[in-house]
C-alpha positions in Angstrom: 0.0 0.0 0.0 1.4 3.7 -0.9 2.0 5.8 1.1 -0.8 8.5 -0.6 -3.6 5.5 0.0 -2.4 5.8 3.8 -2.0 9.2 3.9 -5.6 9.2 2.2 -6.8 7.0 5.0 -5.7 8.5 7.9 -7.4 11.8 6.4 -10.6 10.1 6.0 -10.5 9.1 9.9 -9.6 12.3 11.1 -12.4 14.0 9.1 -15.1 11.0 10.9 -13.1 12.2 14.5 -13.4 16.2 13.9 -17.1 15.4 12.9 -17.8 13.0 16.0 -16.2 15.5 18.4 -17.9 18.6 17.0 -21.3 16.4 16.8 -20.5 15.4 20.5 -19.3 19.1 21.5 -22.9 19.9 20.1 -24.5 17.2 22.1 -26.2 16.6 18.6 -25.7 13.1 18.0 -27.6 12.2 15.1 -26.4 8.7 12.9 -27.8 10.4 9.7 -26.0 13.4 9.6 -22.6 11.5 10.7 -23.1 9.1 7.6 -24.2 12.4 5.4 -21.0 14.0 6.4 -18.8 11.1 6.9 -20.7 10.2 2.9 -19.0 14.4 2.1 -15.7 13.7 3.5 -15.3 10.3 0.8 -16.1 12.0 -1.9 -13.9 15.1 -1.6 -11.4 12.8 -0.6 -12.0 10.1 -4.2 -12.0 13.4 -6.1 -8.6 14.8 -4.5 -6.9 11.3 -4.8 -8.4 9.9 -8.0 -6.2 9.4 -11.8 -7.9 10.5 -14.6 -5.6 7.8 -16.4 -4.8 5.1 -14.5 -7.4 3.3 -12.1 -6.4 1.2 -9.4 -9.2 -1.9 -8.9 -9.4 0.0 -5.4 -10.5 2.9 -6.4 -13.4 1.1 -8.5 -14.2 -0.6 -5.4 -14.5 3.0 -3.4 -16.2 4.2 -6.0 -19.2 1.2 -5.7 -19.2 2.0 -2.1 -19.8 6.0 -2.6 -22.7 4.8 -4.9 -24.2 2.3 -1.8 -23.9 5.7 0.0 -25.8 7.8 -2.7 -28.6 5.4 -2.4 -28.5 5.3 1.3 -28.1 9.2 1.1 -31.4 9.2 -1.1 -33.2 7.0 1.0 -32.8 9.4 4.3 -33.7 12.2 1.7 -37.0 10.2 1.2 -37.8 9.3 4.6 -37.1 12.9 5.9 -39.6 14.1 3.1 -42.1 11.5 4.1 -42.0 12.9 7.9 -41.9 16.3 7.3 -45.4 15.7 4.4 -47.0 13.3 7.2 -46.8 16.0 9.8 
């Protein structure tokens, strides 16, 4: 592993820790807004690290897990839209 995949990782963790502690300094702990954030912080980060030429099977693999996050990104969209219609 390069040292730009771990330098890319230990980014990624420290954006999920400045989110948990500012969520916790809050005392808003909400799982939907971490995952919406954490969800931001990956795809800055793909955009940042990605080739445009070359594309490492790991970086197809990230790139099927940001679009499981779209779709579990659209389905909190839904559900929030459902509760705000239903009340």
């Amino acid at each position: 592993m390069s040292n730009a995949r771990y330098l890319a990782a230990c980014i990624f963790a420290l954006w999920f820790g400045i989110v948990a502690f500012f969520m916790l300094l809050n005392r808003a702990l909400d799982l939907e807004v971490y995952f919406v954030l954490g969800l931001i912080g990956l795809l800055v980060l793909v955009v940042l690290v990605d080739s445009p030429f070359v594309q490492p099977r790991s970086m197809r693999r990230i790139k099927v897990l940001i679009a499981m996050g779209v779709a579990v990104f659209g389905y909190i969209v839904v559900m929030k839209v459902m509760e705000i219609i239903g009340s």
